[in-house]
N, CA, C and O atoms as a GROMACS GRO file, in nm:
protein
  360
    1UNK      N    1  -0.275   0.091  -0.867
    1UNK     CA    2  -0.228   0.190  -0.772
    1UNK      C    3  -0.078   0.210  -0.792
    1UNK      O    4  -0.016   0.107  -0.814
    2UNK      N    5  -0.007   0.328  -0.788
    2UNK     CA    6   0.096   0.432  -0.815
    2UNK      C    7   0.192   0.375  -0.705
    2UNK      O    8   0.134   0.297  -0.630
    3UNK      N    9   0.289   0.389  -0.684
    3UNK     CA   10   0.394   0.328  -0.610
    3UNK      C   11   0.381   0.433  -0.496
    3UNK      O   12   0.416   0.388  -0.387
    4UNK      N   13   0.334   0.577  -0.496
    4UNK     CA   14   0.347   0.672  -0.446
    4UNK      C   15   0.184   0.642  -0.355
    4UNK      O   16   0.188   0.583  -0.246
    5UNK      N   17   0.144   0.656  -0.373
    5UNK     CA   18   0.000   0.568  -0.363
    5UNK      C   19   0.018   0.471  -0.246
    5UNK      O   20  -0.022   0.493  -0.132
    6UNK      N   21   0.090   0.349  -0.290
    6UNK     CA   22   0.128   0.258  -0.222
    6UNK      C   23   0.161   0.299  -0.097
    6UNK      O   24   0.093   0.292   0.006
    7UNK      N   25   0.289   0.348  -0.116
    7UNK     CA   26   0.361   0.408  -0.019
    7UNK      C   27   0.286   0.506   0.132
    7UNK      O   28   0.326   0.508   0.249
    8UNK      N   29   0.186   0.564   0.081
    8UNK     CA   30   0.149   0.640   0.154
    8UNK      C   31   0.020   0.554   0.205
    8UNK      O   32  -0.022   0.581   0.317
    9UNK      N   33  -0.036   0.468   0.140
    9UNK     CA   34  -0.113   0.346   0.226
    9UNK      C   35  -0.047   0.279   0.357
    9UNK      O   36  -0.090   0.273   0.472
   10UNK      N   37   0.068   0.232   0.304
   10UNK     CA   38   0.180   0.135   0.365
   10UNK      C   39   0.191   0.240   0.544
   10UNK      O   40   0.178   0.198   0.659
   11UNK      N   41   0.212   0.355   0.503
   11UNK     CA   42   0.250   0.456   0.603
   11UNK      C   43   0.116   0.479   0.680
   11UNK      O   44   0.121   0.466   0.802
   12UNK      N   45   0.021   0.504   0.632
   12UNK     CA   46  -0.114   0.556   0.704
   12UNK      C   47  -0.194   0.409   0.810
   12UNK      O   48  -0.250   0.422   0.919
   13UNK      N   49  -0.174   0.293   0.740
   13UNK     CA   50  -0.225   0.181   0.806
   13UNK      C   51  -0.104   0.132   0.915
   13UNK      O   52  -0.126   0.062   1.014
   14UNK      N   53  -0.006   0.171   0.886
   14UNK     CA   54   0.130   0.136   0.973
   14UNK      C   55   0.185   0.210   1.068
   14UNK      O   56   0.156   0.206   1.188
   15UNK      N   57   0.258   0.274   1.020
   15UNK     CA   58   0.330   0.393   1.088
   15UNK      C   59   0.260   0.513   1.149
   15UNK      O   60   0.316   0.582   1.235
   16UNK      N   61   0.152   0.535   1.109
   16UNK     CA   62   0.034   0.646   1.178
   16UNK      C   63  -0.050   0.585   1.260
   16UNK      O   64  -0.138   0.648   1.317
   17UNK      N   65  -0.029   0.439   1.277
   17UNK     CA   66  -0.125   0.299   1.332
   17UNK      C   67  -0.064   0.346   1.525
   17UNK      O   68   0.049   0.328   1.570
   18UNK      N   69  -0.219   0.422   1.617
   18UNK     CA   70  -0.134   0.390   1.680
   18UNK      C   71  -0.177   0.276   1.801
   18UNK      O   72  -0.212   0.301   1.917
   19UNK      N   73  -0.164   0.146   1.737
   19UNK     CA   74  -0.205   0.064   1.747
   19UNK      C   75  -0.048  -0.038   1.750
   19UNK      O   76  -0.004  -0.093   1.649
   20UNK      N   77   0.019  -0.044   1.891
   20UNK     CA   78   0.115  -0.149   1.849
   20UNK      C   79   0.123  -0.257   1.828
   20UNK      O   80   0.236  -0.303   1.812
   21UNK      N   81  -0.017  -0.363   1.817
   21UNK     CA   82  -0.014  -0.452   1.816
   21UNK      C   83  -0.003  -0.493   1.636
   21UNK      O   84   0.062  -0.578   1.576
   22UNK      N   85  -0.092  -0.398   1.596
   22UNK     CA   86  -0.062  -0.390   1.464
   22UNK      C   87   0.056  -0.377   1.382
   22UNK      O   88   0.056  -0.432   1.272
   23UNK      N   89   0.178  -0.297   1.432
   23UNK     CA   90   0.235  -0.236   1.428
   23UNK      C   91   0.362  -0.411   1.407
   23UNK      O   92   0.419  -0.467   1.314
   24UNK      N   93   0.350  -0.426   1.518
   24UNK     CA   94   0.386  -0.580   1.547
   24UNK      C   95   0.390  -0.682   1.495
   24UNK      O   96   0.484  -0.759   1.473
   25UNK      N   97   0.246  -0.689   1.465
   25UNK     CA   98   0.203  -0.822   1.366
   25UNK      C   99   0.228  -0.792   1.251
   25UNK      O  100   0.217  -0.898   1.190
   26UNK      N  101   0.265  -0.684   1.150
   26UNK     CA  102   0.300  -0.634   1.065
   26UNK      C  103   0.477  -0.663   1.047
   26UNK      O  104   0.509  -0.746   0.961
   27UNK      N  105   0.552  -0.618   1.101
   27UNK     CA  106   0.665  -0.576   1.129
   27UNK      C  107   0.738  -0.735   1.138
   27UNK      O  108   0.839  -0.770   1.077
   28UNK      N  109   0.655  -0.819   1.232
   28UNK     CA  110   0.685  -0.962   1.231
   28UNK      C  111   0.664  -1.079   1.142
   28UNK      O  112   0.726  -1.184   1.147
   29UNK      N  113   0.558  -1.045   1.051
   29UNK     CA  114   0.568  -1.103   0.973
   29UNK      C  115   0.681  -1.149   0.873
   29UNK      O  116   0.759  -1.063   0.831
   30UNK      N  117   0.692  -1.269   0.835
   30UNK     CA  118   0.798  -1.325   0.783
   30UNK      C  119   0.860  -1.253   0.662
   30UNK      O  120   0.981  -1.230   0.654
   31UNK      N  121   0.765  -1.218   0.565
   31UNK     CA  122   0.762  -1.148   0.394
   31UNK      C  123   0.801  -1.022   0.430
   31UNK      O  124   0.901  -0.967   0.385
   32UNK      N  125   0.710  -0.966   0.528
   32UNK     CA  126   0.735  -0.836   0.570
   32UNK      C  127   0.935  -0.814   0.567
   32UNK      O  128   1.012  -0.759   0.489
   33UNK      N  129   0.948  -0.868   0.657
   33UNK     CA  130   1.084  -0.893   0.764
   33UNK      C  131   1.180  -0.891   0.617
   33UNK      O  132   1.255  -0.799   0.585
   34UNK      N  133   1.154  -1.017   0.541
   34UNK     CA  134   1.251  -1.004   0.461
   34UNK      C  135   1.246  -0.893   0.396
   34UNK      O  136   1.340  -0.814   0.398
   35UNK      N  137   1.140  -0.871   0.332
   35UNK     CA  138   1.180  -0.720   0.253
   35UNK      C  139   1.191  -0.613   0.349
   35UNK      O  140   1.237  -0.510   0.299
   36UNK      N  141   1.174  -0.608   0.420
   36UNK     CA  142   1.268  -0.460   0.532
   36UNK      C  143   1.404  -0.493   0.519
   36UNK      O  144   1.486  -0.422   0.461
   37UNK      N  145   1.425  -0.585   0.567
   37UNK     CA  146   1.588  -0.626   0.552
   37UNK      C  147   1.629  -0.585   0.437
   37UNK      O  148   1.735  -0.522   0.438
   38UNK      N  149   1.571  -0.603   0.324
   38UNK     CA  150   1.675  -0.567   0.167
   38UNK      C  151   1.599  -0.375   0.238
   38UNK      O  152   1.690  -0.297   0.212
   39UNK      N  153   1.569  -0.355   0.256
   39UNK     CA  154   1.480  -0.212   0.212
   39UNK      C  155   1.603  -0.133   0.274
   39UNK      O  156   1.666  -0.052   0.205
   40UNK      N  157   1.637  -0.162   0.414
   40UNK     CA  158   1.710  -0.161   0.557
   40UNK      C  159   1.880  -0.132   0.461
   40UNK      O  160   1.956  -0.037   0.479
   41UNK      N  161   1.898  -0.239   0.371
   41UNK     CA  162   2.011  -0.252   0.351
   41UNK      C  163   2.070  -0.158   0.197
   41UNK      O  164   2.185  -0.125   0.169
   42UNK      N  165   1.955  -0.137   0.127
   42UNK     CA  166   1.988  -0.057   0.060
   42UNK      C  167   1.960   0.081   0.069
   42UNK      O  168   2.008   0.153  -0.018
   43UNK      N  169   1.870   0.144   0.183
   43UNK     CA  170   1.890   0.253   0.247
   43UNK      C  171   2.034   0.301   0.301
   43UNK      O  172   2.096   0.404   0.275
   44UNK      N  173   2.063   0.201   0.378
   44UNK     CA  174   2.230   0.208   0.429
   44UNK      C  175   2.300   0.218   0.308
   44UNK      O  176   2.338   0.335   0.299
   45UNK      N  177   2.344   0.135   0.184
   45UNK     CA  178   2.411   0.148   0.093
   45UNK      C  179   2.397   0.350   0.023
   45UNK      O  180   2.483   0.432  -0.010
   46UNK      N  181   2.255   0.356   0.028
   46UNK     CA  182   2.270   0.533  -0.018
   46UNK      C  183   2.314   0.608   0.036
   46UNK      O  184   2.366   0.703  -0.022
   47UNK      N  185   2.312   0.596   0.169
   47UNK     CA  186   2.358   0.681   0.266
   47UNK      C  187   2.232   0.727   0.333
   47UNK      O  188   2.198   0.846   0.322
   48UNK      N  189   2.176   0.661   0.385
   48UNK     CA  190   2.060   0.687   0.453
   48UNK      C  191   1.961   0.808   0.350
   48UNK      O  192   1.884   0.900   0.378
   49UNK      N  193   1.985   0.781   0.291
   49UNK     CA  194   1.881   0.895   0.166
   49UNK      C  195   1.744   0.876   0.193
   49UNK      O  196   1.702   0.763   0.213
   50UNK      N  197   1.664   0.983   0.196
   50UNK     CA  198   1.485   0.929   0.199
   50UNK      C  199   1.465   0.837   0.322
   50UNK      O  200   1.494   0.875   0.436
   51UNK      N  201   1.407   0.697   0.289
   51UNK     CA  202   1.366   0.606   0.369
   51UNK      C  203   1.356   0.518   0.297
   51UNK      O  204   1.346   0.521   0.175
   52UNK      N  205   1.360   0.394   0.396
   52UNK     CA  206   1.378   0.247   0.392
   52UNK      C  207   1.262   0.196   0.252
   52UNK      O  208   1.282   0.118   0.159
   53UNK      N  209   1.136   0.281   0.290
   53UNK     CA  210   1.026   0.280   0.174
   53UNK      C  211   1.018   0.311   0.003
   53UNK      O  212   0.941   0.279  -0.088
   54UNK      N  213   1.147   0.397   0.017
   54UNK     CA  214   1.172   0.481  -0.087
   54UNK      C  215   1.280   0.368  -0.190
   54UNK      O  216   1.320   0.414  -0.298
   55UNK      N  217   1.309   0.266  -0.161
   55UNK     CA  218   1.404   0.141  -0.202
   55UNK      C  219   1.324   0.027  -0.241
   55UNK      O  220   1.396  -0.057  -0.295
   56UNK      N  221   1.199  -0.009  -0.235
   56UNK     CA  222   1.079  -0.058  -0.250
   56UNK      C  223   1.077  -0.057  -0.420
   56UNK      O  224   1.083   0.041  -0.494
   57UNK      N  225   1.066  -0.216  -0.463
   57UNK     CA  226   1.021  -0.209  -0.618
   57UNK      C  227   0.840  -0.180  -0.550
   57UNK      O  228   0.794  -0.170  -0.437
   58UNK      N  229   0.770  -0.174  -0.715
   58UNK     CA  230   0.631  -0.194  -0.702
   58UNK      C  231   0.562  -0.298  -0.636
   58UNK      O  232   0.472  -0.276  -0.555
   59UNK      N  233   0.610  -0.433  -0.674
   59UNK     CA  234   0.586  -0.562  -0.615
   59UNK      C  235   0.601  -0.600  -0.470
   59UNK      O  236   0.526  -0.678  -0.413
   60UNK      N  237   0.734  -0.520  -0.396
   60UNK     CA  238   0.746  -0.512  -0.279
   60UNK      C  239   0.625  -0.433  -0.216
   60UNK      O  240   0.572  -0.458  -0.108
   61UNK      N  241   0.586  -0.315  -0.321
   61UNK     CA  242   0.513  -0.206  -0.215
   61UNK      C  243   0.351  -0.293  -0.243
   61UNK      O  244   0.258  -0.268  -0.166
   62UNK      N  245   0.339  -0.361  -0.320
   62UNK     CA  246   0.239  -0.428  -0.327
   62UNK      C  247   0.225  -0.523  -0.230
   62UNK      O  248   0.120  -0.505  -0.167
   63UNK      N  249   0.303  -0.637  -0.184
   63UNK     CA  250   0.294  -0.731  -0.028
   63UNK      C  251   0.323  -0.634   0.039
   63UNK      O  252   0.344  -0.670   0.155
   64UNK      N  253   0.332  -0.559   0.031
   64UNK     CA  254   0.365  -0.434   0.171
   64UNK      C  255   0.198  -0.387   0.206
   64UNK      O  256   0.154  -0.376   0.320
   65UNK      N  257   0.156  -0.374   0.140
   65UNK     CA  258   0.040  -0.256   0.161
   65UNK      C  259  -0.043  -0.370   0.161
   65UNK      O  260  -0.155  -0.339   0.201
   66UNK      N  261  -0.033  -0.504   0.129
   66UNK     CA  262  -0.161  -0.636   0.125
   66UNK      C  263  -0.152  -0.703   0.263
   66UNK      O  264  -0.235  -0.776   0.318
   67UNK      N  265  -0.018  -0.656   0.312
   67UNK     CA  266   0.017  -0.703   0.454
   67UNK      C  267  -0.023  -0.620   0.524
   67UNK      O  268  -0.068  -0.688   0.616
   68UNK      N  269  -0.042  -0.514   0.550
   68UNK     CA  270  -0.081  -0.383   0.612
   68UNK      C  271  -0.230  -0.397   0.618
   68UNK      O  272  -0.288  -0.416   0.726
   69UNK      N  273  -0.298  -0.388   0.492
   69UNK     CA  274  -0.475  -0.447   0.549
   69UNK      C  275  -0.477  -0.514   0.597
   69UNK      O  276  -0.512  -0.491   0.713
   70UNK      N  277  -0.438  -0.684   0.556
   70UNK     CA  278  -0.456  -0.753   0.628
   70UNK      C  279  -0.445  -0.768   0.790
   70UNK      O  280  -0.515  -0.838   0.864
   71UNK      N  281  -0.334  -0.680   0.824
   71UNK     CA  282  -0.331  -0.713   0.999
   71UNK      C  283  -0.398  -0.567   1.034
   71UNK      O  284  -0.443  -0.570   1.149
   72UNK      N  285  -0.418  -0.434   0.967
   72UNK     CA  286  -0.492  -0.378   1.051
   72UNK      C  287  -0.637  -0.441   1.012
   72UNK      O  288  -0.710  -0.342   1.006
   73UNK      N  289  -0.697  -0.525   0.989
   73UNK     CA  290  -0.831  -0.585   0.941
   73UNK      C  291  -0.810  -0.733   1.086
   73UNK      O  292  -0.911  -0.753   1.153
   74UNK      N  293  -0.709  -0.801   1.110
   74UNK     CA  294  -0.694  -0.909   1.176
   74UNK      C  295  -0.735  -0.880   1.315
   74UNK      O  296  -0.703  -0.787   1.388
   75UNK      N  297  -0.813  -0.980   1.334
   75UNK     CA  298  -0.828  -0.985   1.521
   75UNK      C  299  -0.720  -0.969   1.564
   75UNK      O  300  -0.631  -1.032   1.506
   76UNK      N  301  -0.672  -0.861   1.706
   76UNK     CA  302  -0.562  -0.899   1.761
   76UNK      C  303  -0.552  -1.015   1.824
   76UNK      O  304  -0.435  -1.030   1.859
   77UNK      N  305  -0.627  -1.118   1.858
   77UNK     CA  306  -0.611  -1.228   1.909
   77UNK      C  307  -0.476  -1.380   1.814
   77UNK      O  308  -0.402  -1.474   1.840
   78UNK      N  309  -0.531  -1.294   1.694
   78UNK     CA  310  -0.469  -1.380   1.579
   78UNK      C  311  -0.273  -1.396   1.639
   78UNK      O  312  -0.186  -1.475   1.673
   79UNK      N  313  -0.302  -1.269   1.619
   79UNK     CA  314  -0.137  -1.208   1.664
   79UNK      C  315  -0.020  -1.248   1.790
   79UNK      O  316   0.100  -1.269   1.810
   80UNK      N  317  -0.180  -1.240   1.870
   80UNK     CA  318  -0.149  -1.237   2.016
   80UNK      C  319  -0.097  -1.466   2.046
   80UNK      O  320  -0.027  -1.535   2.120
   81UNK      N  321  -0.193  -1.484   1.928
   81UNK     CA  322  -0.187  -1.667   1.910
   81UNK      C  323  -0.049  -1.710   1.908
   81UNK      O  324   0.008  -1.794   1.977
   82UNK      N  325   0.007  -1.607   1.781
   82UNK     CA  326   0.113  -1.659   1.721
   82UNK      C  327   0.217  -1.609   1.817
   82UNK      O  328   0.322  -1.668   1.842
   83UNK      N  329   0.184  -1.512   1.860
   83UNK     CA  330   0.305  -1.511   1.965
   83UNK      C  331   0.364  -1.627   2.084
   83UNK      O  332   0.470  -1.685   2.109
   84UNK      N  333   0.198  -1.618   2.146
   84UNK     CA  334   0.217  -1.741   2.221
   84UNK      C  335   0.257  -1.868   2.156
   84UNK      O  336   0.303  -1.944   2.242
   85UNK      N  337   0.258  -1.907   2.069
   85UNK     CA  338   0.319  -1.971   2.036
   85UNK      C  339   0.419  -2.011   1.965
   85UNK      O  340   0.466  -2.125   1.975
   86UNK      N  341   0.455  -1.940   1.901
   86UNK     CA  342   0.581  -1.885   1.892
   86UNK      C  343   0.694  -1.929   2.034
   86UNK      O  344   0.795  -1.993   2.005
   87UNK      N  345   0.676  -1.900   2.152
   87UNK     CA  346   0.686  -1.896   2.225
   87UNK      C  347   0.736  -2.049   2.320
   87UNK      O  348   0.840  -2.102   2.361
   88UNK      N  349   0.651  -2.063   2.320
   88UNK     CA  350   0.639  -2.234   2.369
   88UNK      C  351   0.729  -2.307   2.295
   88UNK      O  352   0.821  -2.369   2.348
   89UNK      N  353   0.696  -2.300   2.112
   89UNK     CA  354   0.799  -2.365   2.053
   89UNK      C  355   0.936  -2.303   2.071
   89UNK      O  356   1.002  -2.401   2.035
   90UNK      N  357   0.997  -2.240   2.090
   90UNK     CA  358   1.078  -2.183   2.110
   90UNK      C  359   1.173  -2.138   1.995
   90UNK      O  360   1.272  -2.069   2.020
   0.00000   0.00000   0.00000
């Protein structure tokens, strides 16, 4: 699959998701997080050009879009776990 491809997976299971829990468990994820952060930061370096997505090697858009099934496929309970606990531990 095409980076362009990717991309528009990444967007349709995510960002068209209107499902915030998904949205959430996605977004929070650890792998996720870090690569937004570089995505985040070299968007800013262009000058806000395109989108955060558009800064994405292949490999990124690949755990991007494997993370994206996976939690729109995940019980929300899964999510809802880690929060709570998350939580407790502080």
């Amino acid at each position: 699959m095409g980076s362009e491809e990717l991309k528009r997976k990444i967007i349709s299971i995510i960002e068209e998701n209107k499902d915030p829990i998904v949205k959430a468990a996605f977004y929070s994820d650890e792998k996720v997080s870090e690569i937004m952060r570089r995505l985040l930061s070299e968007w800013e370096k262009s000058g806000y050009k395109g989108s955060p997505i558009d800064y994405a090697t292949i490999d990124e858009l690949r755990v991007l879009a494997d993370k994206a099934e996976f939690y729109r496929d995940a019980p929300r309970e899964l999510y809802l776990r880690k929060l709570l606990r998350e939580s407790i531990e502080g």
